[in-house]
N, C-alpha and C positions, 0 to 999 in steps of 0.2 A: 754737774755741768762738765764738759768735757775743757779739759784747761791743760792738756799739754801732757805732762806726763801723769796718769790717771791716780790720785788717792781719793782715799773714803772718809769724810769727814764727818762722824757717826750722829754729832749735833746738827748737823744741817739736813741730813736723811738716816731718820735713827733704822735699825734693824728692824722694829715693831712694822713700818710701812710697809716690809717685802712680805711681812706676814699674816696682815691684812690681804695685800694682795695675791699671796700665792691661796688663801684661805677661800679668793673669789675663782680663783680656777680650780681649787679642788669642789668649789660647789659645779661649776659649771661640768669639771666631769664626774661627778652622781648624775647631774642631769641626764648625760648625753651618754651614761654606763659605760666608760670608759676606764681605763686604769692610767693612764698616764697623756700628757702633753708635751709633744716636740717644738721648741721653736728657733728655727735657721735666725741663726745671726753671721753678720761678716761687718765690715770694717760701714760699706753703707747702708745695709740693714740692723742696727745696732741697738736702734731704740725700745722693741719690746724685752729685746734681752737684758738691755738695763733697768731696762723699770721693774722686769721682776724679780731679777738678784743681783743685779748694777754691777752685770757682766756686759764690757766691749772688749770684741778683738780685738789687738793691732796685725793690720795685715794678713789679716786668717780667718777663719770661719769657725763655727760652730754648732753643733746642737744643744741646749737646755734642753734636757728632758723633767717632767716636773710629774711626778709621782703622785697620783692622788693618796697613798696612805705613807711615802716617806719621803726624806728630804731632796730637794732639787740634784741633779748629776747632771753634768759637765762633758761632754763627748767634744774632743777638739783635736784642731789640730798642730797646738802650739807644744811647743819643745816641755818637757819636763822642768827644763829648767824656768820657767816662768811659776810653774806652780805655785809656790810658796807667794809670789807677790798676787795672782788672783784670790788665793784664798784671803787675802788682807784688803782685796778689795771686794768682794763679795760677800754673797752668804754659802757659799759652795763648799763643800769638803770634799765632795764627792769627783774627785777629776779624771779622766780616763783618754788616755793618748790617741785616740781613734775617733774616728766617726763611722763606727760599724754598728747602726741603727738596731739592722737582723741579727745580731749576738746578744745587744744588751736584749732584744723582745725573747728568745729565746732562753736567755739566762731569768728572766723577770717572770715567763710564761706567757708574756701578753699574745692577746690572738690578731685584738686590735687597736690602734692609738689614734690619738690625735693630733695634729700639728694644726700649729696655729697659721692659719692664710697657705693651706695646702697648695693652692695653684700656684702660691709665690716658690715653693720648692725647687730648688734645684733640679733637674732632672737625672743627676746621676746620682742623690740621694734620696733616691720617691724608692717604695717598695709595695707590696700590697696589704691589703687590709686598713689604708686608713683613712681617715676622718675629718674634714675639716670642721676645725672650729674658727671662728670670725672673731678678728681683734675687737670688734665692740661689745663680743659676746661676754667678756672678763673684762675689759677696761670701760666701760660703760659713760664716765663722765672721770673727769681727776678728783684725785683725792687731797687731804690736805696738806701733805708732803709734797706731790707734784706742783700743785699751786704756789707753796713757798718756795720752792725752786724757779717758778715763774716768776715771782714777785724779786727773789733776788737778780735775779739777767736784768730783768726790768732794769731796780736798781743801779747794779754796774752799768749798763749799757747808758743812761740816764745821765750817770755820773760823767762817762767816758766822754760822752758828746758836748756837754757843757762846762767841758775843761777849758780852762782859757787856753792852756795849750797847746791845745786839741785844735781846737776853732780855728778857721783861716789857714792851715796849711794842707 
């Protein structure tokens, strides 16, 4: 849940669920012969970036790029000096001060990629060769991690409103 200043509370969403979840994009690109998935995150686009390695920016943008044979990397545009606190809130090691899409394909070999809700792309970071893939085509239904993240808002939200003194003001 997003509550202010962002930590990772690894019992309420252990690490195992990113890797379930990255496990269902790397099938999704065998399917579609792909080598890797982009996905644009910023401050109101935030939510696929978090569910798959419970990366949000503040104030800035991003790509997730997600490897179908190695770990997720990090293209952004936030200062170096943040690093060390997304690495504590994510699963990312991999962090890189840019968002220069055509270097990382280049450096990786890719010919072609995929981004996840291509038409949602920005358009001064679209390039050629790629691919859309469809958010329900990897997030299909929630999982049981997501769910108990629902059940907890629930929860609080629950609580909050049936506070006596809450009520009537």
């Amino acid at each position: 849940m997003k509550r202010g200043l962002i930590t990772w509370d690894k019992t309420e969403l252990p690490p195992s669920a990113f890797e379930k979840r990255l496990a269902t994009v790397r099938a999704e690109l065998a399917r579609k012969d792909l080598p890797a998935l982009v996905v644009y995150t910023d401050v109101w686009r935030s939510n696929q970036g978090r569910y798959l390695a419970n990366f949000m920016p503040y104030w800035n943008r991003a790509l997730l790029v997600i490897p179908v044979d190695r770990a997720p990397i990090l293209l952004c545009g936030l200062s170096p000096r943040v690093y060390p606190w997304i690495k504590s809130v994510t699963i990312i090691d991999d962090i890189r001060p840019n968002m220069n899409l055509s270097k990382l394909r280049a450096e990786m070999g890719w010919t072609r990629i995929g981004v996840l809700d291509l038409p949602l792309l920005p358009y001064d970071l679209a390039i050629d060769n790629l691919t859309n893939v469809r958010w329900d085509a990897i997030h299909p239904e929630p999982d049981e991690a997501e769910l108990n993240m629902y059940r907890t808002a629930a929860k609080m939200a629950r609580e909050a409103v049936s506070d006596k003194n809450f009520v009537g003001r």
